[in-house]
Structure formats: C-alpha cells, structure tokens
N, C-alpha and C positions, 0 to 999 in steps of 0.2 A: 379096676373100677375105682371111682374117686369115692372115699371112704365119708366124705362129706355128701357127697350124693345119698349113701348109703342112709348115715344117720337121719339124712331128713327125709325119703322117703320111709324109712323103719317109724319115726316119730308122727308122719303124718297119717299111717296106717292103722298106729297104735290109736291114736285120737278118734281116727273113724270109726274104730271097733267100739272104743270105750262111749261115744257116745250114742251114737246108734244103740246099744246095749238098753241106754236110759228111756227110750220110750216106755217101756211098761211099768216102770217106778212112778211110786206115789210124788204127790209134792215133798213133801218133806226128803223122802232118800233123794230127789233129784236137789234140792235145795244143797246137802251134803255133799254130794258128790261136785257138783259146781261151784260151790262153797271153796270146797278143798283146793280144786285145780284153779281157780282163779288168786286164790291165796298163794298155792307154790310161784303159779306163772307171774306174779308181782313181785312177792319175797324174797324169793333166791335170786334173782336178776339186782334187786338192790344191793344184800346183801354183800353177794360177790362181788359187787362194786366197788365195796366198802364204805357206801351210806351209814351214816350213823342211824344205831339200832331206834333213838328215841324219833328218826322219820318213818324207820320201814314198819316197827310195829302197827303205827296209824295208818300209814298207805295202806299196809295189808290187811287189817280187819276191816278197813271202808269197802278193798276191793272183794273180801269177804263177805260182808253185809250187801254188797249191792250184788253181788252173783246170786247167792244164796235166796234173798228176795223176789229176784225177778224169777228164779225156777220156781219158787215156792207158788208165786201168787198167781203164775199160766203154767199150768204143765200140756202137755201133748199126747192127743192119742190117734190113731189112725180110724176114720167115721164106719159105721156101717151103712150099708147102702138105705135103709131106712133112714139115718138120720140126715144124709145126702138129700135127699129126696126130701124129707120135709124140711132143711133149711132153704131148698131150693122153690118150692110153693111159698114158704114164709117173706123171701128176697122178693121174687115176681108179685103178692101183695102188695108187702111195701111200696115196689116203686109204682104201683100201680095206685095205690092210693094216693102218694105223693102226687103222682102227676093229677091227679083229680082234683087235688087239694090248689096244686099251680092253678088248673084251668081256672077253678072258680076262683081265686084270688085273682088270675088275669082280668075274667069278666068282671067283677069288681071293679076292680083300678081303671077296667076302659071304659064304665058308666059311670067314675066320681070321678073324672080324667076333668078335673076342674081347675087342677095345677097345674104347670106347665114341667114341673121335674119329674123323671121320672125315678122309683125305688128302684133302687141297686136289688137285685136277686141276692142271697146267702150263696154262695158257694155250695155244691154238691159236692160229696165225698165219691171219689170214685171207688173206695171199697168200706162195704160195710159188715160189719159183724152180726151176723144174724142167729137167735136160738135155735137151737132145735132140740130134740128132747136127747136126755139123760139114759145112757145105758147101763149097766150095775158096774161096768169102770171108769165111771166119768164120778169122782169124788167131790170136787168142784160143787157151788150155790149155782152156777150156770157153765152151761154147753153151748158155745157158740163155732159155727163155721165164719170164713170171710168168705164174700161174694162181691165181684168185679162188677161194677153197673156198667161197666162199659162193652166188656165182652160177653152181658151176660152168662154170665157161668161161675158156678164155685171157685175159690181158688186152692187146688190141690185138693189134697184128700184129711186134711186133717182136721180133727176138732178140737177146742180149745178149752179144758177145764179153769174155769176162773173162780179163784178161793171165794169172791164176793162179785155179786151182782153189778156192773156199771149204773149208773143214770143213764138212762134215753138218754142220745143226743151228743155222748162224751166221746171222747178220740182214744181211742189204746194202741198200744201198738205189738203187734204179733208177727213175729218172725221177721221180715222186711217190711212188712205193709204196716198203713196206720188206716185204721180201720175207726169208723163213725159206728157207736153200737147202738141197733133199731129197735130189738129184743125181739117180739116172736110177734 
C-alpha cells in the first residue's frame, strides 16, 4: 500500500476524532484546543520552510487569536427536542409576522401610490437564527438554532451558544450558513 495514502488517511482520522471529541467542551477548552491546532497547522509549515522567525511568530499568534476567538465566541451543542420545537414556533412567528408586516406596508404603498417609483423591497435572509431557550449546557447569553425560510425547516440539529447576545437584525455566521438574527 502507498505509505502516503496511509499517512493521510491516519491524519484525517485522527482530526475526526479530535474534533468531534470537542462538542461537549466549554468555550474556553474549545477556544484552546483550536487555538493550539490552528497555531501548529501555521507554524511548522513556515517554519520548515525556513521563514524568518520575526514573520512566523506574527502569522501564528493572528492565526491563534483568530481560531481561538471564533470557538470561543459560538460553541456547539447538539438541541433537545424541546428546544427544536420552540425555535421552530418562534421561526413560524417570525415569518408570520413579517409577512403581515409586508402586506400592510404593500396596502400602504398601493393607497399613497402617488409616485410613480416604486421601493426596492430589503432583501430576505434565507437563514435566520432564531432563540430558543437555554438548557443547563448552553453557557452562552443566547441559544440560538438556524432555520431555512425557504425549506421551512431547522437546519440540522444543532444549537448555537453565543458568548453575547446579537442585535436584531445582524448577520453571524454559523458553520456554513450566514444567518440574520430574529431573537425569539
């Protein structure tokens, strides 16, 4: 067997484990541990290179501070089906209100239809982050799930402990998605 085959399936395995591992870690040990591995996976690649030490130190505390950060400030935990359940009422409001909020802002606009231009609509977020409540492992000021407005439906199973509350209205982004937070 090809020994390079070997090392990268052994390496990609190892990564699986180690992270996957990290779900049940606070902010902080997740902050550390991503911390760590974003620091080596910079470092020693320059390093070896034989970059000079006065670039790699910088690269690698930025690529430190910005690993370390981003675990810190969303960690992940797996929803229970309560908390499923009421970000999915809270989603279904929302857009339920919104569109109430459209209609009568349409009726409006088509009884002062005095102008001949007509308002651009804001753009809809196709995924938004909605609260839902706090179970005794969610450390985080907020618990939010995302929710698809287009497929109606949660996305995935997870919830988001967020170190500090968003504003109504702001964009985060969570895993792949970039999610518009609506609150609860």
């Amino acid at each position: 067997m090809n020994s390079k085959f070997i090392k990268v399936t052994a390496s990609v395995a190892a990564l699986a484990t180690v992270t996957s591992a990290c779900q049940n870690l606070s902010p902080g040990e997740n902050a550390a541990v991503f911390g760590t591995v974003a620091g080596l996976a910079v470092g020693i690649p320059l390093a070896a290179a034989g970059v000079s030490p006065n670039v790699v130190i910088p690269v690698t505390a930025g690529a430190v501070a910005l690993a370390a950060g981003g675990a810190y400030i969303i960690a992940k935990h797996q929803a229970t089906e309560r908390q499923r359940k009421i970000a999915e009422q809270r989603a279904r409001l929302y857009l339920a209100q919104r569109a109430e909020a459209e209609k009568k802002a349409a009726q409006v606009a088509a009884a002062s239809s005095s102008s001949s231009k007509k308002k651009q609509q804001p753009q809809k977020s196709r995924y938004i982050a909605v609260a839902t409540e706090k179970e005794n492992f969610n450390t985080g000021q907020a618990a939010v799930m995302i929710y698809d407005t287009q497929t109606s439906s949660i996305v995935g199973n997870n919830v988001y402990d967020l170190k500090s509350k968003p504003k109504e209205g702001s964009i985060s982004k969570f895993d792949t998605y970039s999610a518009e937070y609506v609150g609860g």
